[in-house]
mmJSON file of the N, C-alpha and C atoms, coordinates in Angstrom:
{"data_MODEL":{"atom_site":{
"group_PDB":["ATOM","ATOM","ATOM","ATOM","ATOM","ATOM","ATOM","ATOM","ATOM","ATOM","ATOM","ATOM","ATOM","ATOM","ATOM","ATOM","ATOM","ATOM","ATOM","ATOM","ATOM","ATOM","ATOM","ATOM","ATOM","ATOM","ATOM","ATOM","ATOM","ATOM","ATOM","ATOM","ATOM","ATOM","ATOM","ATOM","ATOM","ATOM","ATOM","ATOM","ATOM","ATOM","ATOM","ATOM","ATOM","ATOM","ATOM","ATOM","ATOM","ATOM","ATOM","ATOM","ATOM","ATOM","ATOM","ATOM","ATOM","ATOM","ATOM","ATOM","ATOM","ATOM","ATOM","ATOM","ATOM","ATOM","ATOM","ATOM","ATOM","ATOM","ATOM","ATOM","ATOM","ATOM","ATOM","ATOM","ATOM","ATOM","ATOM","ATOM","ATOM","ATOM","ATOM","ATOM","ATOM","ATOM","ATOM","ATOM","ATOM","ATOM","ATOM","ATOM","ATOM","ATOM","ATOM","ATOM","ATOM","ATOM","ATOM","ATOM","ATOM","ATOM","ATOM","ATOM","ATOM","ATOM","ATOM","ATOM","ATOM","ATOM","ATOM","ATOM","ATOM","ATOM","ATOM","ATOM","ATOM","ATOM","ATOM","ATOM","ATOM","ATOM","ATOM","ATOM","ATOM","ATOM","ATOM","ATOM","ATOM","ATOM","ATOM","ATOM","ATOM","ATOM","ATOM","ATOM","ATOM","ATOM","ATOM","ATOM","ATOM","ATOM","ATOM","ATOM","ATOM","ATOM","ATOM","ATOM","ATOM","ATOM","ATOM","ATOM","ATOM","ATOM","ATOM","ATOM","ATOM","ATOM","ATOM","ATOM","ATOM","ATOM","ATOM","ATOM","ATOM","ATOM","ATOM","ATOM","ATOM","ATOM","ATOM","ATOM","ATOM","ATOM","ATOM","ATOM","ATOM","ATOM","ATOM","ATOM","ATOM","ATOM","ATOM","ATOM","ATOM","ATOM","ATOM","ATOM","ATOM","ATOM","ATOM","ATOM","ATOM","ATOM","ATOM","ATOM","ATOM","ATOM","ATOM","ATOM","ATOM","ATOM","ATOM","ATOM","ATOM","ATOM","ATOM","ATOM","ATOM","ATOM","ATOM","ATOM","ATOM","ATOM","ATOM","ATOM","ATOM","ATOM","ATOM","ATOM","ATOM","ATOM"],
"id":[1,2,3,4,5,6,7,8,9,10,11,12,13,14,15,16,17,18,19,20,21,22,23,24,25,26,27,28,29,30,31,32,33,34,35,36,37,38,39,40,41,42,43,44,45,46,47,48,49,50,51,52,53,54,55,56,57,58,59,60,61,62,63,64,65,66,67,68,69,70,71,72,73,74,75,76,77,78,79,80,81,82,83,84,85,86,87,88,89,90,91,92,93,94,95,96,97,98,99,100,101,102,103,104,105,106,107,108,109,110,111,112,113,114,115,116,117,118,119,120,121,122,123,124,125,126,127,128,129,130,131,132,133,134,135,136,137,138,139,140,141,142,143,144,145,146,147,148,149,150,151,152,153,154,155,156,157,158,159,160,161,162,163,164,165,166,167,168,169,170,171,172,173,174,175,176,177,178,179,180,181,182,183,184,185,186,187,188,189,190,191,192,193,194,195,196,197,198,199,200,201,202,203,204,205,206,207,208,209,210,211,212,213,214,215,216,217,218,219,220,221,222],
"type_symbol":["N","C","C","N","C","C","N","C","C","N","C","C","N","C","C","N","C","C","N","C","C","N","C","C","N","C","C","N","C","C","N","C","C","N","C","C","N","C","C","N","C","C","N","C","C","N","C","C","N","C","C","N","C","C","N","C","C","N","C","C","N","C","C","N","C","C","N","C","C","N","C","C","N","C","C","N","C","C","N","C","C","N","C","C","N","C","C","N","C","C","N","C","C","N","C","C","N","C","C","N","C","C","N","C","C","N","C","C","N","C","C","N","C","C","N","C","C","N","C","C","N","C","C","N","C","C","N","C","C","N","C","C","N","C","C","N","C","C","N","C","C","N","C","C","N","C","C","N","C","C","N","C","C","N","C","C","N","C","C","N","C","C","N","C","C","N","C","C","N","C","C","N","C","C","N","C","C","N","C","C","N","C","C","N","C","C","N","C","C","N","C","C","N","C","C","N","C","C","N","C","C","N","C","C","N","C","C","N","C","C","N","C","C","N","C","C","N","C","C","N","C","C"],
"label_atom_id":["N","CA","C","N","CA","C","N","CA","C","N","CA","C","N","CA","C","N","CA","C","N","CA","C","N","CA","C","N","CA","C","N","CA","C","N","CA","C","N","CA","C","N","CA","C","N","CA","C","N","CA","C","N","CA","C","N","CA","C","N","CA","C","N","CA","C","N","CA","C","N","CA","C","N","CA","C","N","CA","C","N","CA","C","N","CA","C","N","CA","C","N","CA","C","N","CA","C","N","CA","C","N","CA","C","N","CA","C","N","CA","C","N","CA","C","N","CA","C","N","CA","C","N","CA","C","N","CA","C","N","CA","C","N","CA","C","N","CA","C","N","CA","C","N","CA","C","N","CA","C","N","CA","C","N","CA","C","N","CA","C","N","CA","C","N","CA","C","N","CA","C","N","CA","C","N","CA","C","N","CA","C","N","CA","C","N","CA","C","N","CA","C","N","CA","C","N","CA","C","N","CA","C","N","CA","C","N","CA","C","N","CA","C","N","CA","C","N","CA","C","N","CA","C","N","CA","C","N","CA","C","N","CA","C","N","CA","C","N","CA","C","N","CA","C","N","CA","C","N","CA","C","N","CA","C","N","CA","C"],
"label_alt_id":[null,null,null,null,null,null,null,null,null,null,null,null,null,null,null,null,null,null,null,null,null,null,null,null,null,null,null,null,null,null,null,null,null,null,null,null,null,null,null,null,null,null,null,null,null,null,null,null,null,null,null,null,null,null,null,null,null,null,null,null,null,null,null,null,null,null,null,null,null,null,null,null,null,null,null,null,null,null,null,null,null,null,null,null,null,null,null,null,null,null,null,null,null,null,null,null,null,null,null,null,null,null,null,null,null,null,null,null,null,null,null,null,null,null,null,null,null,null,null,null,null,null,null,null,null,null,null,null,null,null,null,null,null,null,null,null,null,null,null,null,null,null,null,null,null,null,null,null,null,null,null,null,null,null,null,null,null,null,null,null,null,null,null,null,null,null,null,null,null,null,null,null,null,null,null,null,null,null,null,null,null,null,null,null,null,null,null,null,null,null,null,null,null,null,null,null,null,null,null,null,null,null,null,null,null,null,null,null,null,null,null,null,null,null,null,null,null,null,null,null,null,null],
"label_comp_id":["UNK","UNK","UNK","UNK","UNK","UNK","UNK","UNK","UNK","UNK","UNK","UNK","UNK","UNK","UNK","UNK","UNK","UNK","UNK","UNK","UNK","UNK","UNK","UNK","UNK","UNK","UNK","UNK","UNK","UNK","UNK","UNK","UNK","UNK","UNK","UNK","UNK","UNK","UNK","UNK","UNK","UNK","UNK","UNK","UNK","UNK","UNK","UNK","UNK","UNK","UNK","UNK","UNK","UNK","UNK","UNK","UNK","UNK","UNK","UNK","UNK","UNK","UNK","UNK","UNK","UNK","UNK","UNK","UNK","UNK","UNK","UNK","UNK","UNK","UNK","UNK","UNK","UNK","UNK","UNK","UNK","UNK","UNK","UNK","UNK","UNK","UNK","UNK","UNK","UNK","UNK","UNK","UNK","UNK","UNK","UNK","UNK","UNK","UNK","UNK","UNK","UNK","UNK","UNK","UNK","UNK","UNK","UNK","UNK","UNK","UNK","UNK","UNK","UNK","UNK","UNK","UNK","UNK","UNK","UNK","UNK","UNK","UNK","UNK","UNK","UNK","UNK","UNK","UNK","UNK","UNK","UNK","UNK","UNK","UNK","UNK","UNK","UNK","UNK","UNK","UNK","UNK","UNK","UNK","UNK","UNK","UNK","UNK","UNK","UNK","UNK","UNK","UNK","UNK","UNK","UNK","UNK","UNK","UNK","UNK","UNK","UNK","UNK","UNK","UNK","UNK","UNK","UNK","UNK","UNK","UNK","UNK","UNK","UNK","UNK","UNK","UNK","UNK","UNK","UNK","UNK","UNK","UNK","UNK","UNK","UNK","UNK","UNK","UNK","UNK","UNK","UNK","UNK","UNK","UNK","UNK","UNK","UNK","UNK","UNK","UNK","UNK","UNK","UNK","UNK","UNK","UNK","UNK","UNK","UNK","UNK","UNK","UNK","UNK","UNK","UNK","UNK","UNK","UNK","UNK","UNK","UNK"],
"label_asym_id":["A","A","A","A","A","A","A","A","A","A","A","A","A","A","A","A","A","A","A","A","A","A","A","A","A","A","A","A","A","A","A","A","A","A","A","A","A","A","A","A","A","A","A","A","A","A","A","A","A","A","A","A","A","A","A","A","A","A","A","A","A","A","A","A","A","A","A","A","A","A","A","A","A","A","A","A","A","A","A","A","A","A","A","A","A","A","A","A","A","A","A","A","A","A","A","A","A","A","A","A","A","A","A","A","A","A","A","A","A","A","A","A","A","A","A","A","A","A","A","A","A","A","A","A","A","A","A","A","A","A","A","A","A","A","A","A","A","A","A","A","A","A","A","A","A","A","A","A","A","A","A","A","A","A","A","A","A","A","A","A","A","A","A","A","A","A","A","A","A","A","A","A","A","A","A","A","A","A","A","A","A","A","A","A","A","A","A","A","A","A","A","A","A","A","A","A","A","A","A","A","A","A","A","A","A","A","A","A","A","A","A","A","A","A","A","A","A","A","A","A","A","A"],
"label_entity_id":["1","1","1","1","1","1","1","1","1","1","1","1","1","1","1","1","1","1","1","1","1","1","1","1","1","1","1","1","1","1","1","1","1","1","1","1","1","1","1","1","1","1","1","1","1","1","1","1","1","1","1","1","1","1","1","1","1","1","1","1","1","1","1","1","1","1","1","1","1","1","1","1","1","1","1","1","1","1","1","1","1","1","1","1","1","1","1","1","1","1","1","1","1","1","1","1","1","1","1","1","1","1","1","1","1","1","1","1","1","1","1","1","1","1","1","1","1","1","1","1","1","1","1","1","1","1","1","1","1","1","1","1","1","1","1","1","1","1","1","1","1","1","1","1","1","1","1","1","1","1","1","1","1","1","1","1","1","1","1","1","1","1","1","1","1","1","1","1","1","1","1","1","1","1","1","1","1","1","1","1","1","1","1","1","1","1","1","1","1","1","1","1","1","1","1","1","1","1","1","1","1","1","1","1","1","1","1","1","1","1","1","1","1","1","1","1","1","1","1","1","1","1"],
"label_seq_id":[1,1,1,2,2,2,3,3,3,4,4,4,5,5,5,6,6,6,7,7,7,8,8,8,9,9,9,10,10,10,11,11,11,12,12,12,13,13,13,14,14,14,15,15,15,16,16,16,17,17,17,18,18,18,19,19,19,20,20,20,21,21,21,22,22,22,23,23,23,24,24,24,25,25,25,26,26,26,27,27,27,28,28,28,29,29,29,30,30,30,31,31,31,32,32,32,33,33,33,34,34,34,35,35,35,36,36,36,37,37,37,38,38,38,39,39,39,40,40,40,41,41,41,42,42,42,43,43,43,44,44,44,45,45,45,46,46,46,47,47,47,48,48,48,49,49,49,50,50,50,51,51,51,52,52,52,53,53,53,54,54,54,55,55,55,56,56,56,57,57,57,58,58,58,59,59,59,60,60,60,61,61,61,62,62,62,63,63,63,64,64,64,65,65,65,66,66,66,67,67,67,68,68,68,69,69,69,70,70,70,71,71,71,72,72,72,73,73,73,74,74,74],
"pdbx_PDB_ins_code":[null,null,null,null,null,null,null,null,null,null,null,null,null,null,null,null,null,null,null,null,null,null,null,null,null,null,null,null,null,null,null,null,null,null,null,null,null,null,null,null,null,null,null,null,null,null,null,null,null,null,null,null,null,null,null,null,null,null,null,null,null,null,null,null,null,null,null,null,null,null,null,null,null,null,null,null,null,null,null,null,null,null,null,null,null,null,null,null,null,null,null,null,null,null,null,null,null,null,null,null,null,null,null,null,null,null,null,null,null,null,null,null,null,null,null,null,null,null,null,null,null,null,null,null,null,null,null,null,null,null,null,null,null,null,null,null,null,null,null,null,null,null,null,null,null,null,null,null,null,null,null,null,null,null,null,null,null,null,null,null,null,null,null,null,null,null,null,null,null,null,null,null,null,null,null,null,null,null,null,null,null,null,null,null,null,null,null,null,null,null,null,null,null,null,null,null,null,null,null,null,null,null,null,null,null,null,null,null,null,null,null,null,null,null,null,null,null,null,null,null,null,null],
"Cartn_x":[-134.439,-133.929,-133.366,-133.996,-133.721,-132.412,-132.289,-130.974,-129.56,-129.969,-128.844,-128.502,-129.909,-128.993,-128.591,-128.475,-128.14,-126.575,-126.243,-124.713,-124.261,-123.116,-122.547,-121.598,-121.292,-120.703,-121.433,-122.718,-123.637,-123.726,-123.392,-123.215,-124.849,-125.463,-126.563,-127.694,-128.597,-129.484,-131.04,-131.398,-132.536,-133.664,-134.235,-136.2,-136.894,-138.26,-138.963,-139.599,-140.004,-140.852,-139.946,-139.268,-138.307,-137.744,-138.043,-137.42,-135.78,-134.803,-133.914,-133.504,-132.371,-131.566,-130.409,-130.798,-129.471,-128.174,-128.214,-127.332,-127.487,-126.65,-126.611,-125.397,-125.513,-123.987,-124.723,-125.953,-126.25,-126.948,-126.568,-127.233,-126.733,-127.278,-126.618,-125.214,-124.872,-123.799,-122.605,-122.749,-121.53,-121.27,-122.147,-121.99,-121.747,-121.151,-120.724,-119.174,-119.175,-117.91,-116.965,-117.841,-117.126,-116.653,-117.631,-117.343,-116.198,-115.935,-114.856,-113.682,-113.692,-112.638,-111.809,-113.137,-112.246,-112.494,-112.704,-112.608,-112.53,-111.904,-111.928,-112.909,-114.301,-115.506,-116.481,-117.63,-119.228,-120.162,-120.52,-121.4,-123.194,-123.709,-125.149,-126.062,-127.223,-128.23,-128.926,-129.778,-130.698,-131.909,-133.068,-134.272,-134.863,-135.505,-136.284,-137.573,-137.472,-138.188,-137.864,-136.867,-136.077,-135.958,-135.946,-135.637,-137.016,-138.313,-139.398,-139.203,-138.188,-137.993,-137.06,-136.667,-135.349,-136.573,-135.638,-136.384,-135.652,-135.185,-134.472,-134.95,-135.527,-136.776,-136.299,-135.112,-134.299,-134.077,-134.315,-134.033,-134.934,-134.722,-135.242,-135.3,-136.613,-136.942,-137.565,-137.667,-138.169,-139.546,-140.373,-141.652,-142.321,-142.945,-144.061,-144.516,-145.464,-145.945,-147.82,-148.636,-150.065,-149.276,-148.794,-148.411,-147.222,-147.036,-145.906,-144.486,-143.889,-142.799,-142.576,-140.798,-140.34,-140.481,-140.614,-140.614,-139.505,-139.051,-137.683,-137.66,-136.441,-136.307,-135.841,-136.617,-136.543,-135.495],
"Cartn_y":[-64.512,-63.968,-62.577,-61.615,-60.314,-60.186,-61.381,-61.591,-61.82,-62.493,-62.868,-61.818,-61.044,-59.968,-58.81,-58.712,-57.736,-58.417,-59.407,-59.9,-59.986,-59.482,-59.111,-60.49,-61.721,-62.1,-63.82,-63.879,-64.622,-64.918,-66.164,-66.422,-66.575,-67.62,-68.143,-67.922,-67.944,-67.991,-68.645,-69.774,-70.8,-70.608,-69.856,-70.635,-71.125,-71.421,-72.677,-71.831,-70.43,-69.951,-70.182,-69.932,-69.721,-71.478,-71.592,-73.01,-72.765,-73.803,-73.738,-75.269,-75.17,-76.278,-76.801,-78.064,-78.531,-78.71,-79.746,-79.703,-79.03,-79.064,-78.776,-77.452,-76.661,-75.666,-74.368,-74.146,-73.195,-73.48,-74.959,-75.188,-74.701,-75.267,-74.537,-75.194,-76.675,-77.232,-76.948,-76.439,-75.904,-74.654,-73.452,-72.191,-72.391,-73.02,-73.419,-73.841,-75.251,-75.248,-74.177,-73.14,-71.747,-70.874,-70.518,-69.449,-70.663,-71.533,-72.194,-71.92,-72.387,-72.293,-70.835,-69.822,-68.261,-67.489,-68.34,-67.102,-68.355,-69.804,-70.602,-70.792,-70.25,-70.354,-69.951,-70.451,-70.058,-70.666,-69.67,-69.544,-69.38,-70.528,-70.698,-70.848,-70.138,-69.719,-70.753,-71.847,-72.418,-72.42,-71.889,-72.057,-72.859,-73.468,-74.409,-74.861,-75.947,-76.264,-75.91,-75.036,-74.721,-75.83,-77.688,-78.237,-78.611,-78.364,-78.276,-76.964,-76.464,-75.554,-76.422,-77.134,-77.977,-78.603,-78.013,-78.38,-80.281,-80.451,-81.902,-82.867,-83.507,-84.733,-85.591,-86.396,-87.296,-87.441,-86.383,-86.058,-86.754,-87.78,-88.609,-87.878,-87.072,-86.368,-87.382,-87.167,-88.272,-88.459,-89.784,-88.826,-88.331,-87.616,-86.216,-86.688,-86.254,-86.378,-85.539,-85.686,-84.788,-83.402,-82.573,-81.256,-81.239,-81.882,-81.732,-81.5,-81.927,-82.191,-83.651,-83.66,-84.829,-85.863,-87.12,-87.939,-88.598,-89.005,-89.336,-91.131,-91.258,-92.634,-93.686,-94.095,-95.262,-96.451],
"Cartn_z":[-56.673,-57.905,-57.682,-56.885,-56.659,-55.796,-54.949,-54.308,-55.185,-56.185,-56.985,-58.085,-58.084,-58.991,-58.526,-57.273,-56.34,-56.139,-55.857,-56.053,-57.691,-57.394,-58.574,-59.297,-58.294,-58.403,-59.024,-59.218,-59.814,-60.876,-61.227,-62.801,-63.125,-62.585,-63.182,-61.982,-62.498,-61.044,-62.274,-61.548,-61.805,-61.142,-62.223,-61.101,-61.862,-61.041,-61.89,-62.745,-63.001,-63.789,-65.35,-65.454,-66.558,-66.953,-68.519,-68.55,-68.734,-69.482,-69.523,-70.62,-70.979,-71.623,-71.127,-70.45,-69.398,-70.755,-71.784,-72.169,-73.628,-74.664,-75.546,-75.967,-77.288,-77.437,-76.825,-76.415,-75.697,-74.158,-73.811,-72.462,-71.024,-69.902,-68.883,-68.137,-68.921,-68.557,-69.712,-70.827,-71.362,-71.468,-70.868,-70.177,-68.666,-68.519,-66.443,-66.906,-68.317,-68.785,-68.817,-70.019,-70.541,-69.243,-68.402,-66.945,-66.37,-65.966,-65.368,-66.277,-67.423,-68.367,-68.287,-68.368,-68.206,-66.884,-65.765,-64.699,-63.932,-63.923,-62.78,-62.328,-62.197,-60.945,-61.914,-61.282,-61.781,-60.571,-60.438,-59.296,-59.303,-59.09,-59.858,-58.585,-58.602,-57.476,-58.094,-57.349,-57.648,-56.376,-57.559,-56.402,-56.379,-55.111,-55.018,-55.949,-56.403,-57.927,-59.293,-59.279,-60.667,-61.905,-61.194,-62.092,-62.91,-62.449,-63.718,-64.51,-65.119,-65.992,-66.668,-66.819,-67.606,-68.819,-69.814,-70.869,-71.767,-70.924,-71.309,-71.459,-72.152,-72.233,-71.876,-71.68,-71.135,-70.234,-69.12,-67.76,-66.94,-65.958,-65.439,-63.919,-63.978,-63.139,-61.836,-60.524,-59.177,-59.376,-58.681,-59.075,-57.638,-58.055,-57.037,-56.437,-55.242,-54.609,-55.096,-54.213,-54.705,-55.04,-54.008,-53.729,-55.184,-55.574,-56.899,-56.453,-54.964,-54.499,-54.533,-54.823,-54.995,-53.602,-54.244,-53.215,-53.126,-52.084,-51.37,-51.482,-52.152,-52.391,-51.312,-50.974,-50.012,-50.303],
"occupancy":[1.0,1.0,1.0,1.0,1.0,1.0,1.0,1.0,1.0,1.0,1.0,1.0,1.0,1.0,1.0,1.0,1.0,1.0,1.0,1.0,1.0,1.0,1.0,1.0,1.0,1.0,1.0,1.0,1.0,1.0,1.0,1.0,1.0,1.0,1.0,1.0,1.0,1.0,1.0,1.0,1.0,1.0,1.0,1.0,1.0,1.0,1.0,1.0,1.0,1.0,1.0,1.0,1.0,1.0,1.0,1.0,1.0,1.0,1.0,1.0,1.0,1.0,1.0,1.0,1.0,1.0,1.0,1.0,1.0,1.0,1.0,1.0,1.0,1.0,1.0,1.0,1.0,1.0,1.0,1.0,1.0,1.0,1.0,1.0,1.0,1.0,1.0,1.0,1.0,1.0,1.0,1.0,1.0,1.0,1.0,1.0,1.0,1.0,1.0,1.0,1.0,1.0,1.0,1.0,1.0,1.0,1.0,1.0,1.0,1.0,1.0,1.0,1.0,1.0,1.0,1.0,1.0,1.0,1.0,1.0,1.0,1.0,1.0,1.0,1.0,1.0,1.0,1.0,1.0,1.0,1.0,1.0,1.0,1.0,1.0,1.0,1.0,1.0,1.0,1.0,1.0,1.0,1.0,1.0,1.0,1.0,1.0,1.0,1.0,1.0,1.0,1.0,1.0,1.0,1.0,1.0,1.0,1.0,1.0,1.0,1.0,1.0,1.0,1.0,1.0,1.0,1.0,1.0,1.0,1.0,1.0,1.0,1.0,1.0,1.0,1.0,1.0,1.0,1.0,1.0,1.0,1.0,1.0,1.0,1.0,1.0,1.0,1.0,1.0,1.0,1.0,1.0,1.0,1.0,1.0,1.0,1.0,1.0,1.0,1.0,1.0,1.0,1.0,1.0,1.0,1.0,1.0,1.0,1.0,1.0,1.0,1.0,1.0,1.0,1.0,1.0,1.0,1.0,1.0,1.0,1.0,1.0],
"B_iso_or_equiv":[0.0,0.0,0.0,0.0,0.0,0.0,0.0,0.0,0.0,0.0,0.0,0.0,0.0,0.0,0.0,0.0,0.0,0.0,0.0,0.0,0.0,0.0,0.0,0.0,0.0,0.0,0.0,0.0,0.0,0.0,0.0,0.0,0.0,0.0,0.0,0.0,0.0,0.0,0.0,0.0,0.0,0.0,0.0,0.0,0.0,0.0,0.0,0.0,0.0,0.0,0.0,0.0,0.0,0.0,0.0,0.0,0.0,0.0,0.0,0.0,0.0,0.0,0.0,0.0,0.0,0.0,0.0,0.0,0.0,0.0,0.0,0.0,0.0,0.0,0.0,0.0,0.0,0.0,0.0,0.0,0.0,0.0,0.0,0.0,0.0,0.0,0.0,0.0,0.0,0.0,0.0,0.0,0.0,0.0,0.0,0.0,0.0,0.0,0.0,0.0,0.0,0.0,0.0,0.0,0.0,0.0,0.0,0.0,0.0,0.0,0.0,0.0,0.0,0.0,0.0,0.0,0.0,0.0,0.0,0.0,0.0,0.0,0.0,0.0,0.0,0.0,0.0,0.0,0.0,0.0,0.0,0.0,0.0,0.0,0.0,0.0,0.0,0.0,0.0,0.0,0.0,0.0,0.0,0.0,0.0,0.0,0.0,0.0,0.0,0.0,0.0,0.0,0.0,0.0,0.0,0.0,0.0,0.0,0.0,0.0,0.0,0.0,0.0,0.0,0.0,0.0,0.0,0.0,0.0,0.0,0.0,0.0,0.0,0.0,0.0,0.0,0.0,0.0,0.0,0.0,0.0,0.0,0.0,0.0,0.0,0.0,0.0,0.0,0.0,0.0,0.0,0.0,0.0,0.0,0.0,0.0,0.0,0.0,0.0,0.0,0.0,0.0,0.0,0.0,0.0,0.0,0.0,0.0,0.0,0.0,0.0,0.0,0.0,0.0,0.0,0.0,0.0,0.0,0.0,0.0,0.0,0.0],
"pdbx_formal_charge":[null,null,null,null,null,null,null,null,null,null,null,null,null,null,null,null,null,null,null,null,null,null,null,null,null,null,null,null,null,null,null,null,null,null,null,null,null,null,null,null,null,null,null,null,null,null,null,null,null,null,null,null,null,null,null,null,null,null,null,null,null,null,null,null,null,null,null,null,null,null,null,null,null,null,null,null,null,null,null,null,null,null,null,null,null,null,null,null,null,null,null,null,null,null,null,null,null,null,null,null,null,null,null,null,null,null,null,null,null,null,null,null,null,null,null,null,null,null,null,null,null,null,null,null,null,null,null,null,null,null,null,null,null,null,null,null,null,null,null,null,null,null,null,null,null,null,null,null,null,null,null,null,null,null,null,null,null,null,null,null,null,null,null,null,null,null,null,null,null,null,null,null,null,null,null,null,null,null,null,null,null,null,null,null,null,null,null,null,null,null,null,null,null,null,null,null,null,null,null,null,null,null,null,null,null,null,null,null,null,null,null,null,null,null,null,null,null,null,null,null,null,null],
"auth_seq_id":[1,1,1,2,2,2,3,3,3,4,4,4,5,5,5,6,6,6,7,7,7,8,8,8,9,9,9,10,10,10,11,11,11,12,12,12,13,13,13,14,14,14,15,15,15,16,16,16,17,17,17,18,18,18,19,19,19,20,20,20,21,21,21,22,22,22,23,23,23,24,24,24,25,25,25,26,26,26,27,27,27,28,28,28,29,29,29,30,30,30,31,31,31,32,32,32,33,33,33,34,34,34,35,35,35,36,36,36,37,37,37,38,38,38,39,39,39,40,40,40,41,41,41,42,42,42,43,43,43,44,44,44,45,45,45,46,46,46,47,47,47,48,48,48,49,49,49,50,50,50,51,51,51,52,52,52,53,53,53,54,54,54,55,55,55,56,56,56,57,57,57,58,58,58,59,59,59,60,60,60,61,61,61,62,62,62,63,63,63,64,64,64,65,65,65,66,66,66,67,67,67,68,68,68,69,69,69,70,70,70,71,71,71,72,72,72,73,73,73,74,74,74],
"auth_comp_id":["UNK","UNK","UNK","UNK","UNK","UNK","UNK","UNK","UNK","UNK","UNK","UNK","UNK","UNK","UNK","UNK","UNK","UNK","UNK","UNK","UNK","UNK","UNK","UNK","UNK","UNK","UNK","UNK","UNK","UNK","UNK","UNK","UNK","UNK","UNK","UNK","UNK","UNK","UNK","UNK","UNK","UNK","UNK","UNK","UNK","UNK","UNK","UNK","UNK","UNK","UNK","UNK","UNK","UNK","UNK","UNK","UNK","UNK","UNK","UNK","UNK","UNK","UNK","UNK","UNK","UNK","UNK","UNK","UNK","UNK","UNK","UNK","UNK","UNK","UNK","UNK","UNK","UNK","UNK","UNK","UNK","UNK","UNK","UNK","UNK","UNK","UNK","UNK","UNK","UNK","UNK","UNK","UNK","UNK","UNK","UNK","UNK","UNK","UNK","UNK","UNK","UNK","UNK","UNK","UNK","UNK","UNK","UNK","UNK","UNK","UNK","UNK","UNK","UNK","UNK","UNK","UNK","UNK","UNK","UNK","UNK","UNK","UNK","UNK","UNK","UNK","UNK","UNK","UNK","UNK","UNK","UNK","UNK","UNK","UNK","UNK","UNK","UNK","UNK","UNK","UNK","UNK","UNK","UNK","UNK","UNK","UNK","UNK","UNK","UNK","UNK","UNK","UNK","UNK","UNK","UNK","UNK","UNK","UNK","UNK","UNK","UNK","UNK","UNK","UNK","UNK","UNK","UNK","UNK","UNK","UNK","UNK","UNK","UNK","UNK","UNK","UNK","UNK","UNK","UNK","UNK","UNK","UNK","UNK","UNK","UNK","UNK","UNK","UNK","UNK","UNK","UNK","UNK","UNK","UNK","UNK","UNK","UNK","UNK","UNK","UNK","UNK","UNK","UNK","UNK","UNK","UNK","UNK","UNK","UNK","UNK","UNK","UNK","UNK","UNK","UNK","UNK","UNK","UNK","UNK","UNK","UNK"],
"auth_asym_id":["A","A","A","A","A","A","A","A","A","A","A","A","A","A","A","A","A","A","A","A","A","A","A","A","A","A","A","A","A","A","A","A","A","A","A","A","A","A","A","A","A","A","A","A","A","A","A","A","A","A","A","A","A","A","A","A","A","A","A","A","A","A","A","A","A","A","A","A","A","A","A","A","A","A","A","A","A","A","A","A","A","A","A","A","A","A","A","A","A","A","A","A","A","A","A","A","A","A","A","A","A","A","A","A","A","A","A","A","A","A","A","A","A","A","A","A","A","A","A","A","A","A","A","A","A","A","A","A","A","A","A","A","A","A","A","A","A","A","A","A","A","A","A","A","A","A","A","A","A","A","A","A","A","A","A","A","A","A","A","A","A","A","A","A","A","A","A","A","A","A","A","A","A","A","A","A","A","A","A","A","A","A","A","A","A","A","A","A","A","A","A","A","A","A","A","A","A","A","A","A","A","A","A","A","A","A","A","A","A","A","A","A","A","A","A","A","A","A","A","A","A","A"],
"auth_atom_id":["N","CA","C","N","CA","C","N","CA","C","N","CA","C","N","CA","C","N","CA","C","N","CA","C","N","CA","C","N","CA","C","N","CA","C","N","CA","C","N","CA","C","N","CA","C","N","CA","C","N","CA","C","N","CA","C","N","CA","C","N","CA","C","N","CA","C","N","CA","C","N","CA","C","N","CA","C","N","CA","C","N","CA","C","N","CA","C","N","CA","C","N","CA","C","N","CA","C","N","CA","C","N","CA","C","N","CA","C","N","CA","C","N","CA","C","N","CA","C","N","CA","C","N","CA","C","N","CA","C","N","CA","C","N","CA","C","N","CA","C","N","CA","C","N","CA","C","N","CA","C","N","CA","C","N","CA","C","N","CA","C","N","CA","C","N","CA","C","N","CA","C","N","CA","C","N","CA","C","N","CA","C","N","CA","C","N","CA","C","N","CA","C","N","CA","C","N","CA","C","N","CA","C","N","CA","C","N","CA","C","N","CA","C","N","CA","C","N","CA","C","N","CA","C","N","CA","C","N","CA","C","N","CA","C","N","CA","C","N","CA","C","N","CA","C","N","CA","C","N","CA","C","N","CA","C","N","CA","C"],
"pdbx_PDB_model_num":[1,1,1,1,1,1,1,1,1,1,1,1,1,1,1,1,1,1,1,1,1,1,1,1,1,1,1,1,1,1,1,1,1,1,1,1,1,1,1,1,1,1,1,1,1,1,1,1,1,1,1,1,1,1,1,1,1,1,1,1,1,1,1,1,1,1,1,1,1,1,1,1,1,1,1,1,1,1,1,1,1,1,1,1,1,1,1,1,1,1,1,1,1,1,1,1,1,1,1,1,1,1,1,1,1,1,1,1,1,1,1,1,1,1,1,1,1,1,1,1,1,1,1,1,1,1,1,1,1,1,1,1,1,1,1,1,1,1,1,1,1,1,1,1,1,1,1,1,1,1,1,1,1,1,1,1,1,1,1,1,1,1,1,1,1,1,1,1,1,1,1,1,1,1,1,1,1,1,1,1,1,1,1,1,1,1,1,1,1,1,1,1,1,1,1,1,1,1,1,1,1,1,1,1,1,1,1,1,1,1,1,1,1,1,1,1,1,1,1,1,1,1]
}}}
């Protein structure tokens, strides 16, 4: 996180502490729309495990493992 706000050039930056709203008129896919629309680019830091902060109930997350990492689909 401290990396991304040290670059100036960082639209979004994701971690797991912090939830979020993938879609919706304030989510994080029609603010990626908006930054493309007026500057061409959006540039989004994602940290590892960020997506248990997605507050999307629909979101058909993998399932875990004990350790609460995703398991890899065979």
């Amino acid at each position: 996180m401290y990396a991304a706000l040290a670059n100036r050039d960082v639209n979004v930056c994701l971690v797991p502490e912090f939830q979020f709203d993938l879609e919706g008129p304030h989510g994080l896919l029609e603010y990626t729309r908006q930054k493309v629309l007026q500057k061409r680019s959006c540039i989004i830091v994602i940290a590892e495990g960020a997506n248990k902060g997605v507050r999307d109930a629909d979101l058909r997350l993998p399932e875990l493992d004990k350790e609460g990492n995703p398991k890899l689909q065979v």
